[in-house]
C-alpha positions in Angstrom: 24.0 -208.0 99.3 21.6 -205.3 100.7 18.3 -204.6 98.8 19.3 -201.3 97.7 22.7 -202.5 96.2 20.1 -205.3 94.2 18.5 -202.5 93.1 21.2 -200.7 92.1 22.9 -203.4 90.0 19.6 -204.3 88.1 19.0 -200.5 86.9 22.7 -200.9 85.9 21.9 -204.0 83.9 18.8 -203.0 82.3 20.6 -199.4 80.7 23.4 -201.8 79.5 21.0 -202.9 77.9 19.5 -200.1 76.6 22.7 -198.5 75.7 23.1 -201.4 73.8 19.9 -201.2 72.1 20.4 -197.8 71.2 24.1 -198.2 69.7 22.4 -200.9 67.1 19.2 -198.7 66.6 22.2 -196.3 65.1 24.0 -198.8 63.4 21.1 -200.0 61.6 19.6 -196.2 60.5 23.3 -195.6 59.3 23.3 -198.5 57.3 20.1 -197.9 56.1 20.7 -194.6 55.2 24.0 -195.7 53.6 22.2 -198.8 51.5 18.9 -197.2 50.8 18.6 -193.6 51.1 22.1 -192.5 49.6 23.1 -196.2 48.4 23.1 -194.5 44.4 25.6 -191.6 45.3 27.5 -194.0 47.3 27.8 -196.8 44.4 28.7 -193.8 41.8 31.5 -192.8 44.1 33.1 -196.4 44.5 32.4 -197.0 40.8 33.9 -193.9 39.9 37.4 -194.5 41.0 38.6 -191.0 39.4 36.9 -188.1 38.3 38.6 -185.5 36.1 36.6 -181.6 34.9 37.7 -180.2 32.1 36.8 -176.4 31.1 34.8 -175.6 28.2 35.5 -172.1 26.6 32.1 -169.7 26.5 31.9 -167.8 23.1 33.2 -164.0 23.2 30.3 -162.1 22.6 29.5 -159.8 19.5 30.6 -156.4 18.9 28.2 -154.1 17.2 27.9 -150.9 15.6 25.5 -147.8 16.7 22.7 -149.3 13.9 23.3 -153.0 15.2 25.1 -154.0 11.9 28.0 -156.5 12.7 31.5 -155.5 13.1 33.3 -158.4 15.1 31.2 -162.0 15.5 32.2 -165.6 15.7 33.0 -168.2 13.6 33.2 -171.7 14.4 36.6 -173.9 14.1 38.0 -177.1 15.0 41.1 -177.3 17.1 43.2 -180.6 17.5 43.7 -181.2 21.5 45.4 -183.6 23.8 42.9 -184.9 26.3 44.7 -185.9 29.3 42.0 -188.8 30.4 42.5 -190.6 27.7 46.0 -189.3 25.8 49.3 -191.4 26.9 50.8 -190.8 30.2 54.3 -188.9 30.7 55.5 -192.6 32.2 54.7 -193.5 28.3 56.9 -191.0 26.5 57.5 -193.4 23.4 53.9 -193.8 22.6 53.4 -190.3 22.9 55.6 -189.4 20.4 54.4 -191.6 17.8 51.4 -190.0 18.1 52.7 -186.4 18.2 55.1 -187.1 15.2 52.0 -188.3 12.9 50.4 -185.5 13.8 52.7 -183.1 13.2 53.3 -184.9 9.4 49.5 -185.4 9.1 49.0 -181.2 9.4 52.7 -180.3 7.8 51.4 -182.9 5.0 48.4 -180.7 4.7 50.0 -177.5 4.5 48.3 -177.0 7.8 50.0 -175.3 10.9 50.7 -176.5 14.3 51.3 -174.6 17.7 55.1 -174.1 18.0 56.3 -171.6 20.7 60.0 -173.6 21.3 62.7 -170.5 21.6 65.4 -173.2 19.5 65.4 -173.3 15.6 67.6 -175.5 13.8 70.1 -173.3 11.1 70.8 -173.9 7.4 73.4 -176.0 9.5 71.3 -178.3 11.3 72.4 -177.1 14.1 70.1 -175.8 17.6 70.2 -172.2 17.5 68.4 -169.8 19.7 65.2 -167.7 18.5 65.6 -164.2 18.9 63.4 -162.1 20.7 62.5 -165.1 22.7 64.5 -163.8 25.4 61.9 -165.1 28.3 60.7 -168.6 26.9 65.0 -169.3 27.3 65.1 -168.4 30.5 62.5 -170.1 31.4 63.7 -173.5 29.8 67.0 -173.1 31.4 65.1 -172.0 34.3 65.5 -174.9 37.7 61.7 -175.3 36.7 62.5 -177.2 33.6 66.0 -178.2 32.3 67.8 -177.0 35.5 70.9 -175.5 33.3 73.4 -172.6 34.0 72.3 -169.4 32.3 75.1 -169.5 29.9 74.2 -172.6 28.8 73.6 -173.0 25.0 71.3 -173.8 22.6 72.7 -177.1 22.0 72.8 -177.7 25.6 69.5 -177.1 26.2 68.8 -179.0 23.0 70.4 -182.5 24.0 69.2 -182.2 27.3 65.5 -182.2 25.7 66.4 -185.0 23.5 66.8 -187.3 26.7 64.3 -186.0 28.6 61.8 -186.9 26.1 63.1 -189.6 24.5 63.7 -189.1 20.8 66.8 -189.9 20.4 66.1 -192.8 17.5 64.4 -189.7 15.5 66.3 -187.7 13.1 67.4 -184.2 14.0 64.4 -182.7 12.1 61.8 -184.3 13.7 63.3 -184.7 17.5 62.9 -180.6 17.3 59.1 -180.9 16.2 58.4 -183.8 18.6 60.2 -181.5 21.4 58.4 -178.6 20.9 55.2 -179.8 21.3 56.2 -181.7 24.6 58.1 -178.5 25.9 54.7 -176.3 25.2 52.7 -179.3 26.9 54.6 -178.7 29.9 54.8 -175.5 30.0 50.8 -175.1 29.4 50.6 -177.4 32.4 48.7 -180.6 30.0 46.7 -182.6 33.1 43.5 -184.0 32.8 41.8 -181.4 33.7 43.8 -179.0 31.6 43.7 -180.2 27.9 46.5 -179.2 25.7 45.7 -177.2 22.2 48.2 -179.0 19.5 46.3 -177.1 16.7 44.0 -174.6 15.7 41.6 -173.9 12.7 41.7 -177.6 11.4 39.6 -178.5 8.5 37.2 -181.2 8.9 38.6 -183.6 6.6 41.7 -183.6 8.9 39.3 -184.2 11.6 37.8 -186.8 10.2 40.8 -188.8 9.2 41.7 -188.4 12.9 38.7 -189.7 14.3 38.6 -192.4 11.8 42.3 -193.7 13.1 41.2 -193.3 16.8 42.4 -196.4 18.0 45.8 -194.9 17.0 45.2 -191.5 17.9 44.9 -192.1 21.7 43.0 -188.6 23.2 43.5 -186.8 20.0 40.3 -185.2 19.9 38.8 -182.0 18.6 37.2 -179.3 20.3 34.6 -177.1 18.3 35.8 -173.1 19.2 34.7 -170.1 17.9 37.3 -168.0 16.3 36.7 -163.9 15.5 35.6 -162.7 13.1 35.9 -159.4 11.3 33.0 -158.3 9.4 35.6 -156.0 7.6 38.9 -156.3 8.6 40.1 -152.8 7.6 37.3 -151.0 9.6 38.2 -149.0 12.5 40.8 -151.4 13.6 43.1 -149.3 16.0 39.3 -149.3 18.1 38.0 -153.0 17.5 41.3 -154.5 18.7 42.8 -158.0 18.8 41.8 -161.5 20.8 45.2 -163.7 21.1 46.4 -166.1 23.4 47.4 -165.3 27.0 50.7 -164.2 27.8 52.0 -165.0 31.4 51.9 -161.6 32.4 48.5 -161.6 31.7 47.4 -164.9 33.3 49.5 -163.6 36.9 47.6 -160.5 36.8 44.3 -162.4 36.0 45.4 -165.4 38.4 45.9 -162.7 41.6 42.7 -160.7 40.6 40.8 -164.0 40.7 42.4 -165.0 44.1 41.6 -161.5 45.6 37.6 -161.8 44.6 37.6 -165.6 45.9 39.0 -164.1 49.1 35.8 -162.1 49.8 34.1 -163.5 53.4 31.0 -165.6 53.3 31.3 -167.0 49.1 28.4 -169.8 48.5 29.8 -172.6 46.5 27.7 -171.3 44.1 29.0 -167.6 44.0 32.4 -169.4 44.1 31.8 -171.8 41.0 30.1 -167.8 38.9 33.2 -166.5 40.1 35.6 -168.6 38.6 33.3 -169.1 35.4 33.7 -165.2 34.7 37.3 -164.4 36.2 39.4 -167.8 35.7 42.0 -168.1 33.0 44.1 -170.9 31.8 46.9 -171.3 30.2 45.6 -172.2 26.6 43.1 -169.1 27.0 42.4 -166.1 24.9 41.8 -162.7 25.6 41.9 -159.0 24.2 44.9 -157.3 23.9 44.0 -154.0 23.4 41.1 -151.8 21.9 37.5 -152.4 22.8 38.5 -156.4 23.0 40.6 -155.8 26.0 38.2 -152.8 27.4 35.2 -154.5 27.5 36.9 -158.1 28.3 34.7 -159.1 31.6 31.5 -158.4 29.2 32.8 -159.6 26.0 34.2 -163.3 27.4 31.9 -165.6 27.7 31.4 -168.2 30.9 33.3 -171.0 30.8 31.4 -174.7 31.6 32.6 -178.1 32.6 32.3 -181.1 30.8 33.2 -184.1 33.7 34.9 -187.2 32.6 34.3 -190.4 35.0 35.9 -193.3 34.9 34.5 -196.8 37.1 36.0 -199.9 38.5 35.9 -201.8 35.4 37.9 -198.5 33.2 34.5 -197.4 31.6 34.9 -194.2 31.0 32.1 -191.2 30.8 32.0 -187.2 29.7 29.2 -185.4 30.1 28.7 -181.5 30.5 28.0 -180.5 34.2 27.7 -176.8 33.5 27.0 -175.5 30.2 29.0 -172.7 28.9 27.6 -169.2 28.3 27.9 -166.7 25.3 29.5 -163.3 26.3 27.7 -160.0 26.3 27.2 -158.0 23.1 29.0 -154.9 23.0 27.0 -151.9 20.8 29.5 -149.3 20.3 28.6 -145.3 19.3 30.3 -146.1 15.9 28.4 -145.7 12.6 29.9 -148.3 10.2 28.6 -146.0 7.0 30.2 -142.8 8.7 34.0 -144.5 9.8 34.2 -145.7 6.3 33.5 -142.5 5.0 36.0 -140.7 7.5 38.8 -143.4 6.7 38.6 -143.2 3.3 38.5 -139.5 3.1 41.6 -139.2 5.5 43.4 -141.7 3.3 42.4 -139.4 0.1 43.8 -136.7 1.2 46.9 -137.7 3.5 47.9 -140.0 0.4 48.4 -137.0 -2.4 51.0 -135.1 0.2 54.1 -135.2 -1.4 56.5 -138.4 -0.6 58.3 -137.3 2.8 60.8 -140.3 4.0 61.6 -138.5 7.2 58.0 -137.4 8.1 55.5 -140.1 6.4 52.3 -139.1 5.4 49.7 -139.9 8.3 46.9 -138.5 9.7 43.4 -138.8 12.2 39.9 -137.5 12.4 37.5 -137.8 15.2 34.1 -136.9 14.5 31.7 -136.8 17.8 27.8 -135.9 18.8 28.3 -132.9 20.5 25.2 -133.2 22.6 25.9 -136.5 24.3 30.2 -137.2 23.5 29.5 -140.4 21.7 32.3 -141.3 19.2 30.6 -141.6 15.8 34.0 -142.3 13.8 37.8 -142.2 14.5 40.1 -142.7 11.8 44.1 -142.7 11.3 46.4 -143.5 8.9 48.2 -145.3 7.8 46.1 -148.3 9.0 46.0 -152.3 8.8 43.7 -154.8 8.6 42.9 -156.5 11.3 41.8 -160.2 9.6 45.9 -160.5 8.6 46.9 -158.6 12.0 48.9 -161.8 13.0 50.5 -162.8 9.7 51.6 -158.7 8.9 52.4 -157.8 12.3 56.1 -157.7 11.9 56.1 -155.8 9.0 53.8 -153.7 10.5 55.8 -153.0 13.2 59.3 -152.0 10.8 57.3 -149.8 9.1 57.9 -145.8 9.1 55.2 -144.4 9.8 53.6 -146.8 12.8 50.0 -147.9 11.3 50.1 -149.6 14.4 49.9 -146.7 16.3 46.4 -145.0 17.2 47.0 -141.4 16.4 43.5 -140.4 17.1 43.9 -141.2 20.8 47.8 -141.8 21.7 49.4 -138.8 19.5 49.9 -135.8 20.8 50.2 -132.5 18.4 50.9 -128.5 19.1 47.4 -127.5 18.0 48.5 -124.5 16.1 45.5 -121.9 15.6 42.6 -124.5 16.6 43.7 -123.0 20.6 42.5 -119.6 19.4 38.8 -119.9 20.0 39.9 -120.8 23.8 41.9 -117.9 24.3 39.1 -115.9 22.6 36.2 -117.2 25.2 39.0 -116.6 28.1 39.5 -113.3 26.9 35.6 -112.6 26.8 34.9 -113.8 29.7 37.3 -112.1 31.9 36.8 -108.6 30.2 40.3 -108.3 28.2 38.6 -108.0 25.3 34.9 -107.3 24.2 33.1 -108.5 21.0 33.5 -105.2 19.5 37.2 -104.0 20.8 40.1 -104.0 18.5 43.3 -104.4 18.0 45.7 -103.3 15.5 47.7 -106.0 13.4 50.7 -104.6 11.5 52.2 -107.5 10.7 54.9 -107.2 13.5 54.5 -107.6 17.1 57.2 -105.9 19.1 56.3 -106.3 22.9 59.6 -107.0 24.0 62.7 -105.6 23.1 64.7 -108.9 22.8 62.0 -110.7 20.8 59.9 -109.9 17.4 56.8 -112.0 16.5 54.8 -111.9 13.4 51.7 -112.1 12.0 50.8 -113.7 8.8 48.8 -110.6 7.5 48.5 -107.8 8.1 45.0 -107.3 9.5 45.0 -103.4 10.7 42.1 -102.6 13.2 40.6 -105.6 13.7 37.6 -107.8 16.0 37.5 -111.4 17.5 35.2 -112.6 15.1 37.4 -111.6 12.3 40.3 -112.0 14.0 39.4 -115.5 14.4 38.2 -115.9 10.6 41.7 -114.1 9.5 43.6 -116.1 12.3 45.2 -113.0 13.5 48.1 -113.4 15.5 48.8 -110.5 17.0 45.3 -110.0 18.2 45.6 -113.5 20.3 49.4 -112.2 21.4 47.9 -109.2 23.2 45.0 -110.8 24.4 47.0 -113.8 25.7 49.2 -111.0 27.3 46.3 -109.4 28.9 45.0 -112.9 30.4 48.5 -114.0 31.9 49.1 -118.0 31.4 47.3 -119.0 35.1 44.1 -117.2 33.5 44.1 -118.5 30.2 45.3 -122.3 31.2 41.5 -121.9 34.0 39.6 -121.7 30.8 41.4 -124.5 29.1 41.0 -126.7 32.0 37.2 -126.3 31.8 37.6 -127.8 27.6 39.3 -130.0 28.8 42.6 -129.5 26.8 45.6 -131.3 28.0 43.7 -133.7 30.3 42.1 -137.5 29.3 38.7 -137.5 27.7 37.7 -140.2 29.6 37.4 -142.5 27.0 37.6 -146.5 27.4 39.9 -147.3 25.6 44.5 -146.0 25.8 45.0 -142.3 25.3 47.2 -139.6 25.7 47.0 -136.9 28.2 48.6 -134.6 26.1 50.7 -131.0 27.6 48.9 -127.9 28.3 52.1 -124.8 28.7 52.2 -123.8 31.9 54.6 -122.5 34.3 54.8 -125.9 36.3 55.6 -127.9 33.0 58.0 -125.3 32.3 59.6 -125.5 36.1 59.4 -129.6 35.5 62.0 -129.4 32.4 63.7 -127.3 34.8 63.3 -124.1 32.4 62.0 -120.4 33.2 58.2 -118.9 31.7 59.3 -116.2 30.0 56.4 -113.4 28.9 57.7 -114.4 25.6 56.5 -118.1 26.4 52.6 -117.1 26.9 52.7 -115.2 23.6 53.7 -118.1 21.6 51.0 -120.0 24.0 48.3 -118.0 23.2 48.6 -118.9 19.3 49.0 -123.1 20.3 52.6 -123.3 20.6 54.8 -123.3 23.2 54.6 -126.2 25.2 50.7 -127.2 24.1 50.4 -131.0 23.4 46.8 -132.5 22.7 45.7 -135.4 21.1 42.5 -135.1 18.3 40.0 -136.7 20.6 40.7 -134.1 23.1 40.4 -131.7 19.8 37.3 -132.6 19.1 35.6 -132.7 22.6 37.1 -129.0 23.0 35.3 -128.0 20.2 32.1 -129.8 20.8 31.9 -128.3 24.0 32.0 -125.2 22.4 29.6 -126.1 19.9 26.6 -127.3 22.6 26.8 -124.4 24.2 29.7 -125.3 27.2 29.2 -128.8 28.3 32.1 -131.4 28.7 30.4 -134.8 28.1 32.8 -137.7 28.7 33.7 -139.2 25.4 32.8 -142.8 24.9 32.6 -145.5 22.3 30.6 -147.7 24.2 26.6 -147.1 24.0 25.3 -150.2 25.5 26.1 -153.7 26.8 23.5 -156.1 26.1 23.6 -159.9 27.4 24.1 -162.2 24.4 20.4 -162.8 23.6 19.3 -159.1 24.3 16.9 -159.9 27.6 19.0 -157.8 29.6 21.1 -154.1 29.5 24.0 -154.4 31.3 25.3 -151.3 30.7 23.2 -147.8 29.3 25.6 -145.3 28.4 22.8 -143.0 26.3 22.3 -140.8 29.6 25.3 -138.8 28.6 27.7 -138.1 31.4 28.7 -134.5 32.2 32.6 -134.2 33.1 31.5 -130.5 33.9 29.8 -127.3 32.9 31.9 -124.7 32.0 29.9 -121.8 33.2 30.8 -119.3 30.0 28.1 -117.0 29.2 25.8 -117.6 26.0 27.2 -114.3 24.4 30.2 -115.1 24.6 30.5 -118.7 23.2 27.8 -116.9 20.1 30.5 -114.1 19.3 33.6 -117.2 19.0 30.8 -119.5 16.9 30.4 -116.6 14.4 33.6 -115.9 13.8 34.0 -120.1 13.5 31.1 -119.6 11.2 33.5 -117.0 9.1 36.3 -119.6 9.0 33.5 -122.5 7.3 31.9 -119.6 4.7 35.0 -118.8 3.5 36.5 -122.2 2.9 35.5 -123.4 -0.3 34.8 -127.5 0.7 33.0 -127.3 3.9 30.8 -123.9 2.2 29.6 -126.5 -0.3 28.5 -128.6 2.4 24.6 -129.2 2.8 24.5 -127.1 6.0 26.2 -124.4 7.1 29.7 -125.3 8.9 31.5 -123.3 11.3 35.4 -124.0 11.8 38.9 -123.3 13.0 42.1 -124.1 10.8 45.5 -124.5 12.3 49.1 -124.8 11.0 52.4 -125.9 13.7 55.9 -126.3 13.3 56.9 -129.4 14.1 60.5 -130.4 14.1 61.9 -134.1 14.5 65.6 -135.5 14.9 65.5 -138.3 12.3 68.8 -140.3 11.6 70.6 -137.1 14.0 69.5 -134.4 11.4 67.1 -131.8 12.4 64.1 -132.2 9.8 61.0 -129.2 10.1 57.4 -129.6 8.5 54.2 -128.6 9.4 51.2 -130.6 10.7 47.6 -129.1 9.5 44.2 -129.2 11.9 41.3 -128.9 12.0 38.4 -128.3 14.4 34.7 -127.9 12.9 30.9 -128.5 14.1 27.5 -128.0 12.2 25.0 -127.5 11.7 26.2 -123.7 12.8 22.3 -122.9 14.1 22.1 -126.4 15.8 25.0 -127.8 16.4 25.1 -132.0 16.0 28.1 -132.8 15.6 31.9 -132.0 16.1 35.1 -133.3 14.0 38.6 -132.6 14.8 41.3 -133.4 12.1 44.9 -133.5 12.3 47.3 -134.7 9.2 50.7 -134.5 9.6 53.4 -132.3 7.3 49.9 -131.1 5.8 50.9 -127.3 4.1 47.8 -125.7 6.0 44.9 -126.7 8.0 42.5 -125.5 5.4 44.1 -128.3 3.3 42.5 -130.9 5.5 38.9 -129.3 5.0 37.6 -131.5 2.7 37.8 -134.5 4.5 35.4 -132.9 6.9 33.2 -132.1 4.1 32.9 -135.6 3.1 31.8 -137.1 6.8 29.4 -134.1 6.6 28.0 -134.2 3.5 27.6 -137.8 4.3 25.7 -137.1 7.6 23.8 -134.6 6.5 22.0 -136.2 3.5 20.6 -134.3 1.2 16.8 -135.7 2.2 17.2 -133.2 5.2 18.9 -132.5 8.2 16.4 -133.9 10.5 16.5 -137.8 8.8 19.8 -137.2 8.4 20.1 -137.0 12.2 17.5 -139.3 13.0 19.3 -141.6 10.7 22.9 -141.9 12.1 21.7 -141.8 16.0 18.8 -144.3 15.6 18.8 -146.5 19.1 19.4 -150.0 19.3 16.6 -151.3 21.6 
């Protein structure tokens, strides 16, 4: 062996042996690090062989009025539920339904109610029947996803094929359905450990306390403390407040792919993740608004969900604790005066209730009353009209009835707006030269234009002005100077109101029809010369709804600018440190552009129209206005049946305007009728202390 090969195998040896020193060096700071650094996290995570999160329902935030006064809060409730750590496994059906069955005669015992969404009933007969109207929840039992049965499978098919799946067939008929139903809606609900089941709601604590007192036997029974809504009064502005129910699975798929889409977003922390799911995330057993301001304003209303963690060790020690706390939603302050929209609904129900009984055309009605200088909504009424603290138990004799008090009328119905159009067709007509403020026209009562067609008048006004012509409501006046402005003209004008397009508003509306040539081409019918007469007065083809009504005529009122209407002032987080949303800038949809002159000779004539009318001249400021009267005609039962619907649109004070109302009831004899429900929201918001505190007084911020 050569020296340099000696060499060469002892620097070999010696990094052998370094190599070898260096792997244990490794070993050993791993195993400390393991032992001692981490050795806690590391005991926790073999103690805890599973681990199960369960989420924890934030409380909906509050809904206030314009004054802060309550209109929609929370109240707290127990509700039974199944906790999947600790209630009987699926591979211990019998045990399970002992517990479910006691329950079930514990609540029924109680005259208490229990969740029961099966689509089978039992008949007088004792025999499985299908629910009606329960069209989906069959399909989906039949469905390969549960019972795996042909579509024309019946109810007792599906019935004994649940009675084995689940084990109940010692039970008597009565109770194997009851036991059933609850297991079918835990399975459909998708009952895990992390996803609790609800098995009742709004439990009284003596209930509770038997339950918790008979725990042994009551395997993960336990109760969760929710908070339930709560309406301050239940008959308030209902069609606006809205409804919180459960989740329909429509609603959790179009939730579900909303969430996915924002957890899609590149470069989410865990943290950002976790927020997101907090604030977007539904379950099954979740609530949410189903329409009115408690669907609008869901995201801010619902409040973040938390975790409470259940962990269970080597030795079947099990622990819960909360490892994110839930969060309260936002408070919603709406544009609503509570003093005002009880005024305005009581008023509407005065007067629509003393028209005479009408089985084809129901009495019903709405009003809108709005702040002309910013487009906040201070009260919108219709009736007929429900309470919404017995919405669930009424709804489906709600939903029979006649005359839809379901339905909101002062956003969703659409009405020809009779003689309330005339003070459009008046600015138009100004504006473009066809008329002046001092030209006339001659009304004789009949208006022969064409040779084919007569219309009337109804006076006869002789030479007469726009300003009288809109106090007398002269028809043949607006004829010719509809005439002059051809339909394209006029309808530019209309645009700039707003008439026949959304407000803007948060919550479902109508866009209503302004008569045109296009609409006419769409039915595939001709404009006729004949049709922009009868357009000029608010027939024809003109369709608006009352909020539209009212924006018009505010716009008229400040002066020519089209605020967006809106019920929502401000959105506040739950303990008032933050805005979230400001709405008091008022946001300008656009400017009309009409000269000053012009909208001052079509206010004084409005001005007329108040003097004259006996209700809003006793008001305590001077009120200018615009009555209407349309032909409506329905097809009820296949007979033709005609009435009349009365409106009206109104603002005052006359020298500063504040505020705007529009009023429509329906089969009314005139507008004018109608006047003295706008008397009453005035006189109310004009108090008699003075129209400056009466201002002051119904737009006071919330800070």
């Amino acid at each position: 062996m050569t020296r340099d090969s000696a060499k060469r195998d002892k620097r070999r040896y010696f990094l052998l042996i370094g190599l070898c020193v260096a792997v244990f060096v490794l070993f050993a700071f791993a195993l400390f690090s393991i032992q001692i650094v981490h050795g806690k996290d590391y005991s926790a995570a073999h103690d805890a062989l599973s681990i199960s999160n369960v989420t924890v329902e934030g409380a909906r935030g509050q809904i206030l009025d314009t004054n802060g006064n309550p209109l929609v809060t929370n109240r707290q409730s127990n509700s039974i539920i199944f906790d999947g750590s600790y209630f009987p496994s699926a591979t211990k059906q019998s045990e399970r339904n002992e517990i479910i069955i006691s329950l079930i005669n514990l609540l029924e015992k109680n005259k208490l109610e229990w969740i029961n969404a099966l689509p089978i009933k039992l008949d007088k007969n004792g025999n499985p029947v299908f629910i009606d109207d329960m069209e989906n929840d069959i399909s989906y039992l039949k469905s390969k996803d549960y019972l795996y049965l042909n579509d024309y499978a019946t109810a007792q098919n599906c019935f004994d094929a649940l009675v084995e799946r689940y084990e109940v067939e010692d039970y008597k008929k009565s109770d194997q359905i009851k036991i059933i139903a609850v297991c079918y809606n835990m399975r459909k609900l998708l009952f895990t450990t992390d996803n609790p089941y609800v098995f009742a709601e709004d439990i009284p604590e003596e209930i509770i306390a038997y339950i918790k007192e008979n725990s042994d036997f009551y395997r993960g029974v336990d109760v969760q403390i929710v908070t339930n809504r709560e309406y301050i009064e239940g008959d308030l502005a209902p069609h606006i407040l809205g409804y919180v129910d459960s989740i329909n699975a429509e609603q959790y798929e179009e939730h579900k792919k909303d969430l996915e889409e924002r957890l899609a977003e590149p470069g989410l922390t865990s943290n950002q993740i976790s927020q997101i799911k907090a604030t977007y995330g539904y379950g099954l057993n979740d609530k949410i608004g189903q329409f009115g301001i408690e669907s609008a304003m869901e995201e801010y209303l619902r409040g973040k969900d938390g975790v409470r963690t259940t962990t269970e060790d080597a030795n079947g020690n099990k622990k819960t604790e909360y490892t994110r706390n839930p969060v309260q939603g936002d408070t919603v302050i709406l544009t609503l005066d509570t003093t005002l929209q009880r005024i305005a609904q009581e008023a509407l129900e005065e007067r629509v209730s003393k028209l005479p009984y009408n089985e084809a055309l129901p009495a019903a009605g709405a009003v809108v009353a709005i702040d002309v200088n910013n487009g906040a909504v201070l009260a919108c009424a219709t009736y007929p009209s429900y309470d919404l603290s017995t919405y669930k138990k009424d709804y489906s004799s709600l939903v029979k009835e006649k005359a839809s008090p379901l339905w909101n009328r002062a956003l969703q119905n659409t009405y020809a707006p009779g003689s309330t159009f005339k003070p459009a067709v008046a600015c138009a007509g100004l504006e473009e030269g066809i008329i002046t403020s001092t030209s006339k026209f001659n009304c004789g009562g009949i208006y022969r234009r064409f040779e084919d067609q007569t219309f009337k008048c109804l006076g006869v006004h002789g030479n007469i002005d726009v300003r009288e012509a809109l106090n007398q409501s002269c028809n043949i006046f607006f004829f010719e100077t509809g005439l002059g402005l051809g339909i394209n003209k006029l309808n530019t004008y209309c645009k700039l109101f707003g008439l026949g397009e959304k407000t803007g508003i948060e919550l479902s509306e109508a866009s209503g029809v302004l008569a045109s040539i296009e609409y006419k081409s769409s039915l595939g019918q001709t404009w006729y010369p004949g049709d922009t007469v009868q357009a000029a007065i608010g027939q024809s083809d003109n369709l608006f709804t009352p909020i539209q009504l009212a924006s018009y005529c505010a716009t008229i009122a400040n002066g020519g600018t089209r605020y967006q209407a809106h019920f929502v002032k401000a959105v506040k987080s739950y303990d008032f440190t933050q805005t979230v949303i400001d709405n008091t800038t008022p946001k300008v949809l656009n400017e009309t552009g009409i000269k000053k002159s012009t909208f001052d000779t079509v206010k004084e004539g409005m001005r007329r129209v108040g003097a004259r009318n006996a209700a809003l001249s006793s008001c305590p400021v001077n009120v200018a206005a615009k009555t209407g009267t349309a032909e409506i005609s329905k097809i009820v039962d296949g007979k033709t049946v005609n009435g009349t619907n009365g409106l009206l649109i109104s603002f005052a004070p006359y020298e500063n305007p504040q505020i705007a109302i529009a009023i429509v009831v329906e089969n009314a004899e005139t507008g004018s009728s109608t006047a003295q429900i706008a008397a009453d929201i005035y006189t109310a918001y004009f108090s008699a202390v003075g129209e400056a505190d009466a201002v002051e007084s119904f737009n006071t911020p919330l800070r």
